[in-house]
C-alpha atoms as an extended CHARMM CRD file, in Angstrom:
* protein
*
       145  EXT
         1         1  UNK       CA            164.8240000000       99.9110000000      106.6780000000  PROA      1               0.0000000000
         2         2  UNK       CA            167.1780000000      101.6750000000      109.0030000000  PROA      2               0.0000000000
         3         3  UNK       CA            169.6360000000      102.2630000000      105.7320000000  PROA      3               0.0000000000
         4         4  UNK       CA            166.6490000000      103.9840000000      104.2140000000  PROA      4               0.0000000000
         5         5  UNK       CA            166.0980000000      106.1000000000      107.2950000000  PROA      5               0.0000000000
         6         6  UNK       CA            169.7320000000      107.1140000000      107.7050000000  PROA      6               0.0000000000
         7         7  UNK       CA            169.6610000000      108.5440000000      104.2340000000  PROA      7               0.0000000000
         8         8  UNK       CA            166.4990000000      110.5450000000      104.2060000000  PROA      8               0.0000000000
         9         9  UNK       CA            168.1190000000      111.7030000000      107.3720000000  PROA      9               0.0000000000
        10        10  UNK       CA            171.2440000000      112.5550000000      105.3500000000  PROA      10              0.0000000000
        11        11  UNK       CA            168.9640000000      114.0210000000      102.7130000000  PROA      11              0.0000000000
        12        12  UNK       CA            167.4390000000      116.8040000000      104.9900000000  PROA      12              0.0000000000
        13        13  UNK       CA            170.1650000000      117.4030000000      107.0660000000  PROA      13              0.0000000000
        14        14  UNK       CA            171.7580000000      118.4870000000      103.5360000000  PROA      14              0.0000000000
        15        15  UNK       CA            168.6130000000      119.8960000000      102.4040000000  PROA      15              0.0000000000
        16        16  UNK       CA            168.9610000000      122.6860000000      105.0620000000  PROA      16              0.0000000000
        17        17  UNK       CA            173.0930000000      123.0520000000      104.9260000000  PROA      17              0.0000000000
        18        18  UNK       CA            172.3170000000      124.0040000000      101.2580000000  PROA      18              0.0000000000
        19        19  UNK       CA            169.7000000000      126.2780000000      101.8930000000  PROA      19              0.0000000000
        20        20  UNK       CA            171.9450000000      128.2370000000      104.0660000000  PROA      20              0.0000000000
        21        21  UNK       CA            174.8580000000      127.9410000000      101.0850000000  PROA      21              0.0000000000
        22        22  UNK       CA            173.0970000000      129.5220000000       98.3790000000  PROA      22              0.0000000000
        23        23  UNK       CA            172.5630000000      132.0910000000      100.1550000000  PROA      23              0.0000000000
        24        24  UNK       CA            175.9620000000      132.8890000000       99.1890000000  PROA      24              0.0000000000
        25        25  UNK       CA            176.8320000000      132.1100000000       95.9900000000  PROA      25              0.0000000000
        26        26  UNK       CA            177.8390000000      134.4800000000       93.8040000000  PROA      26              0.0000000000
        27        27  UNK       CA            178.0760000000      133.2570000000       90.4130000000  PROA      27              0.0000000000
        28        28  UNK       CA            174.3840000000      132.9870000000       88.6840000000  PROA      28              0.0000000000
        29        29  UNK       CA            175.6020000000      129.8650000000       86.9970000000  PROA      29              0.0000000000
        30        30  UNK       CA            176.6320000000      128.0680000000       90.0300000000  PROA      30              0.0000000000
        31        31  UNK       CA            173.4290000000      129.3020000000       91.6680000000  PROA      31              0.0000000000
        32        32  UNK       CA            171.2930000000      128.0660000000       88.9390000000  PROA      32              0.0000000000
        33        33  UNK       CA            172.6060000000      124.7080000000       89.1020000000  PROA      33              0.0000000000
        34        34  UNK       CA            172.7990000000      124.7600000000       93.3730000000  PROA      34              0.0000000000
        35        35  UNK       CA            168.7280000000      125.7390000000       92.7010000000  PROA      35              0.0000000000
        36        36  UNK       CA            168.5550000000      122.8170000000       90.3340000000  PROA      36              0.0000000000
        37        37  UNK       CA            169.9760000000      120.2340000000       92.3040000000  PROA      37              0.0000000000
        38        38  UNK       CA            167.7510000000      121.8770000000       95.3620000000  PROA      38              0.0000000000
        39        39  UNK       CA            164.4590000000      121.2190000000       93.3450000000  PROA      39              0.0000000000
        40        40  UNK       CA            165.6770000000      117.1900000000       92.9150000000  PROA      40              0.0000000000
        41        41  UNK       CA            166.4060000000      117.0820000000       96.9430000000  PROA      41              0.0000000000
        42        42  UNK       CA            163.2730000000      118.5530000000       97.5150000000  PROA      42              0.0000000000
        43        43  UNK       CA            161.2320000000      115.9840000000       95.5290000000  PROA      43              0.0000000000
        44        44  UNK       CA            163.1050000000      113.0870000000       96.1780000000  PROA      44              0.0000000000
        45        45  UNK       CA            162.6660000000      114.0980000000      100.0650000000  PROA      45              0.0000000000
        46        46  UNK       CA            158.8410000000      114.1470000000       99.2960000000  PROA      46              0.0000000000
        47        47  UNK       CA            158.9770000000      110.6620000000       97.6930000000  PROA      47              0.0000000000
        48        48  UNK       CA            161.2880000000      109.3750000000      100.1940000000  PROA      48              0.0000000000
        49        49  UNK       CA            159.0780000000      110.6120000000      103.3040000000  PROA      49              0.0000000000
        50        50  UNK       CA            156.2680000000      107.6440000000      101.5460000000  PROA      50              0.0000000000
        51        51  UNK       CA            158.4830000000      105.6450000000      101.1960000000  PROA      51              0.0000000000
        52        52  UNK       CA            159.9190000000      106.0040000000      104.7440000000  PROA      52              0.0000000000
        53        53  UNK       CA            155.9380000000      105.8030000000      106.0610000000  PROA      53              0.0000000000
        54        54  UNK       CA            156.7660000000      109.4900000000      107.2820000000  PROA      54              0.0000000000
        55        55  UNK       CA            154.0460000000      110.7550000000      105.3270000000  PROA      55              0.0000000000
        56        56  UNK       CA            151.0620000000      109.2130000000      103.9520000000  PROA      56              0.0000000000
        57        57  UNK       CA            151.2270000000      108.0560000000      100.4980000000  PROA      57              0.0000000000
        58        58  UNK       CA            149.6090000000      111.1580000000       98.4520000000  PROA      58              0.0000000000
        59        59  UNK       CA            148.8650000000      110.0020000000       94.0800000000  PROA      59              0.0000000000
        60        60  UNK       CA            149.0860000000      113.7470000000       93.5280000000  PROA      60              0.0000000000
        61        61  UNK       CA            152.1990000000      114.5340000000       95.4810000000  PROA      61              0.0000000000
        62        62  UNK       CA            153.9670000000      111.8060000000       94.1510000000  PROA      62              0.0000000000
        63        63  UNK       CA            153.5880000000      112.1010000000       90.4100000000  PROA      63              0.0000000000
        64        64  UNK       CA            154.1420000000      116.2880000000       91.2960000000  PROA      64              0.0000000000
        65        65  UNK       CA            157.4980000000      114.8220000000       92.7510000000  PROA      65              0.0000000000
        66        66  UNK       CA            158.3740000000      113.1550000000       89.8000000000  PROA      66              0.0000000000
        67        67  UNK       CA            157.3800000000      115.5490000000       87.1570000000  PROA      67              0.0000000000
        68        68  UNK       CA            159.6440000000      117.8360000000       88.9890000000  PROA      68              0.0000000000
        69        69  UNK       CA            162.5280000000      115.1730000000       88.5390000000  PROA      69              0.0000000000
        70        70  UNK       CA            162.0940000000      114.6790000000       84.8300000000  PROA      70              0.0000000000
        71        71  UNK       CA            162.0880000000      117.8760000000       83.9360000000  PROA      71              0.0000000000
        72        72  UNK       CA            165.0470000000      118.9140000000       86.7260000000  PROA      72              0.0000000000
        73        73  UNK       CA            167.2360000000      115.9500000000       85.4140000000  PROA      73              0.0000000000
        74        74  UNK       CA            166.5550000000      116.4660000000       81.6300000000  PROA      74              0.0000000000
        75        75  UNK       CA            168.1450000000      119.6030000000       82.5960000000  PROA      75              0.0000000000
        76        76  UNK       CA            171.7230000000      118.0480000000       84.4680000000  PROA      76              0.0000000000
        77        77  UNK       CA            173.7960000000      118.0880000000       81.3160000000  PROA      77              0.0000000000
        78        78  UNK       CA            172.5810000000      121.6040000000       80.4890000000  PROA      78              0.0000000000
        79        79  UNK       CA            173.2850000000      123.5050000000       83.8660000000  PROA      79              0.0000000000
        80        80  UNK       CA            176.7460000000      121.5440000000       84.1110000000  PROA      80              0.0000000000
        81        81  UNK       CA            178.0530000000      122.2350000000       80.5830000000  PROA      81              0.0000000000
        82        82  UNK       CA            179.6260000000      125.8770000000       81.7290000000  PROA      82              0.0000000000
        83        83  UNK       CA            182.5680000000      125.1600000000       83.6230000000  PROA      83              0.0000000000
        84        84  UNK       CA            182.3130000000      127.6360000000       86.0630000000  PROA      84              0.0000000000
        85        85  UNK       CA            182.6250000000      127.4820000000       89.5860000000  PROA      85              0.0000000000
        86        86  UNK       CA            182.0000000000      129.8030000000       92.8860000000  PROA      86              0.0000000000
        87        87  UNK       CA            183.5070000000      129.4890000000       96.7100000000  PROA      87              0.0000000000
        88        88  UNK       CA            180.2540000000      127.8720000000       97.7340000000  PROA      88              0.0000000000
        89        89  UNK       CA            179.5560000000      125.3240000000       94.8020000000  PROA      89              0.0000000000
        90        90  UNK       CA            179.9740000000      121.2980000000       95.7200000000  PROA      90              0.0000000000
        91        91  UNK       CA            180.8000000000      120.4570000000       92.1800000000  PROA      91              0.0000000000
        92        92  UNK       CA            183.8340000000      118.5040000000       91.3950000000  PROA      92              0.0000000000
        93        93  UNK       CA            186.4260000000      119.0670000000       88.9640000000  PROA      93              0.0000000000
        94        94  UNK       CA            185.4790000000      115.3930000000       87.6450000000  PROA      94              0.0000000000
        95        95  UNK       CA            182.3850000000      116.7860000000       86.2530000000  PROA      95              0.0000000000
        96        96  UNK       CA            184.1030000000      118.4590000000       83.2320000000  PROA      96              0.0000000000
        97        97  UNK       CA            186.8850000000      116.0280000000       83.1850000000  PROA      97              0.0000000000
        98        98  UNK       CA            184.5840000000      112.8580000000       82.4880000000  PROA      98              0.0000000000
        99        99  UNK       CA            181.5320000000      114.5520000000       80.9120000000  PROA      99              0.0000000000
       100       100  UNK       CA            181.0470000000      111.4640000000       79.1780000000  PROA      100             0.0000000000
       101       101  UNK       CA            180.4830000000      109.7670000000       82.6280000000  PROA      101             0.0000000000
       102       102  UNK       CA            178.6660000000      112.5690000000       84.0460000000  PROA      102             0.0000000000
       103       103  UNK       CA            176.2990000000      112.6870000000       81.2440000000  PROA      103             0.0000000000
       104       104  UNK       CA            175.9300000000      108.7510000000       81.1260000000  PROA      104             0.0000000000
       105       105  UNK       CA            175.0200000000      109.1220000000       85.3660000000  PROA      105             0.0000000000
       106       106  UNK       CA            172.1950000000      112.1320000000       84.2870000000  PROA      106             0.0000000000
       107       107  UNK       CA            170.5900000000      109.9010000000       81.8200000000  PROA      107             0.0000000000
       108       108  UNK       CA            170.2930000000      106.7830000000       83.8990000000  PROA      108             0.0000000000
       109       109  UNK       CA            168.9290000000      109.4720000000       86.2420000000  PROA      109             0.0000000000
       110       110  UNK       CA            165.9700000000      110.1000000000       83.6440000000  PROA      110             0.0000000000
       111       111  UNK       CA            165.7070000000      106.2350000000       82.9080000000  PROA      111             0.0000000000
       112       112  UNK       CA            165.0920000000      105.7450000000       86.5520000000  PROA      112             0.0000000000
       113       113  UNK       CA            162.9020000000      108.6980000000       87.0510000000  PROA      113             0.0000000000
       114       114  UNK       CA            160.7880000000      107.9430000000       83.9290000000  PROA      114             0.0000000000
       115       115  UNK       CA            160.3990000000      104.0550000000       85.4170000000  PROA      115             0.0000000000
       116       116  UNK       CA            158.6420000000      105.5070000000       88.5990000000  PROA      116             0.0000000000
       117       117  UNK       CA            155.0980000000      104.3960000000       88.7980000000  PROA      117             0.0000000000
       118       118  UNK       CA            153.5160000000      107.2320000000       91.4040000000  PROA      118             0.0000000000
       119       119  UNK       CA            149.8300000000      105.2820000000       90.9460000000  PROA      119             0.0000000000
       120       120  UNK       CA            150.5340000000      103.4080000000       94.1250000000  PROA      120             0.0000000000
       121       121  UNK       CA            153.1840000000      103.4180000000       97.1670000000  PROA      121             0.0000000000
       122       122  UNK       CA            154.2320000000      100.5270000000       96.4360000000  PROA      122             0.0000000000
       123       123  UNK       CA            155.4340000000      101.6370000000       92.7450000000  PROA      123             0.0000000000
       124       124  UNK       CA            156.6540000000      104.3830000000       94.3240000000  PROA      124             0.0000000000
       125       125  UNK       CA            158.7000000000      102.1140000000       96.6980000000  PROA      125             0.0000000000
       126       126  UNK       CA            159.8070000000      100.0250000000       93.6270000000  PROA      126             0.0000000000
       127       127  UNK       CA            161.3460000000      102.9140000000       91.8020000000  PROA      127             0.0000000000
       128       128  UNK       CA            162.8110000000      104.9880000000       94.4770000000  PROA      128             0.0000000000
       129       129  UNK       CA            165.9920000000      102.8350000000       95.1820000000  PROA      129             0.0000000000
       130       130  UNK       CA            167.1980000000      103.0710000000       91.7260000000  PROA      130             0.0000000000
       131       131  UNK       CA            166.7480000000      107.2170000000       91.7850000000  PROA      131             0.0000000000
       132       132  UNK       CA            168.6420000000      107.2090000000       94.5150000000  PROA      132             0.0000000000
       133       133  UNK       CA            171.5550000000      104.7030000000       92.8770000000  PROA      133             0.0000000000
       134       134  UNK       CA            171.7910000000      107.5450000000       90.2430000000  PROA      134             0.0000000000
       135       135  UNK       CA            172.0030000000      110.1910000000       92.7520000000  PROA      135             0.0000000000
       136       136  UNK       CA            174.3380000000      108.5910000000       94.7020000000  PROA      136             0.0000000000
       137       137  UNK       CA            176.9790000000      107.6400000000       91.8310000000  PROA      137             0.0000000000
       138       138  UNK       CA            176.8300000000      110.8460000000       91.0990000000  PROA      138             0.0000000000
       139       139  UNK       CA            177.1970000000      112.6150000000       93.8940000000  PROA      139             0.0000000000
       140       140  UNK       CA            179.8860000000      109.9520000000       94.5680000000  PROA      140             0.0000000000
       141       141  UNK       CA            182.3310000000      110.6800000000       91.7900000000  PROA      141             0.0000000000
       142       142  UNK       CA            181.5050000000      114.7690000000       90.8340000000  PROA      142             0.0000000000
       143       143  UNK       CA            180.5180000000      115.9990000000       94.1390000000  PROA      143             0.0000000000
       144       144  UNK       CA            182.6460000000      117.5470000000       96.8510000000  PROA      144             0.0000000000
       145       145  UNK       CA            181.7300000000      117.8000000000      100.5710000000  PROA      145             0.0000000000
């Protein structure tokens, strides 16, 4: 539990740093994709506070939360395909270089997301560890600090 806790630390702590970022980005591209990858923090956050017992388990809220991840990661390989970067943007190089891997990472993103039963905290609680394996290998190999 304290693993879990630690990360959705992590996870707002880097919700806010980014905030502050995109207020700088130039490139509409790069700003699109910073927005994108806002929306996911954002939702997984929201799922992640039930799971957490932070907030109360909400039916509504969660299956908002996901919707919000389907549609955001069905949209990954999309916002990622222009390789085009900006001062402020964490993506790595690796991205474009293994797009195969990227992409493969994006769509075990949607498996996982599309696996998440919101009917009941404890689905939610079932499913939220592998959403956050996909974030994590990806933010592992194509992300820079």
């Amino acid at each position: 539990m304290q693993l879990k806790t630690l990360a959705l630390a992590a996870v707002t702590v880097t919700m806010g740093a980014a905030a502050l970022a995109h207020a700088d980005v130039e490139n509409p591209v790069v700003k699109e994709r910073m927005d994108l990858m806002g929306d996911i923090r954002a939702s997984f956050a929201t799922l992640g506070g039930m799971v957490q017992g932070k907030t109360a388990f909400d039916a509504e809220a969660a299956a908002d939360a996901k919707a919000t991840l389907e549609a955001s990661a069905a949209m990954i390989p999309t916002k990622f395909e222009a390789n085009e970067m900006d001062p402020e943007s964490e993506a790595a190089p690796a991205i474009w270089e293994d797009w195969d891997g990227f992409t493969t990472i994006a769509s075990e993103m949607q498996t996982a997301v599309a696996a998440l039963d919101t009917g009941s905290l404890e689905g939610v609680q079932a499913g939220f560890r592998p959403i956050g394996a996909a974030c994590g290998a990806c933010h592992q190999g194509y992300r820079v600090d």
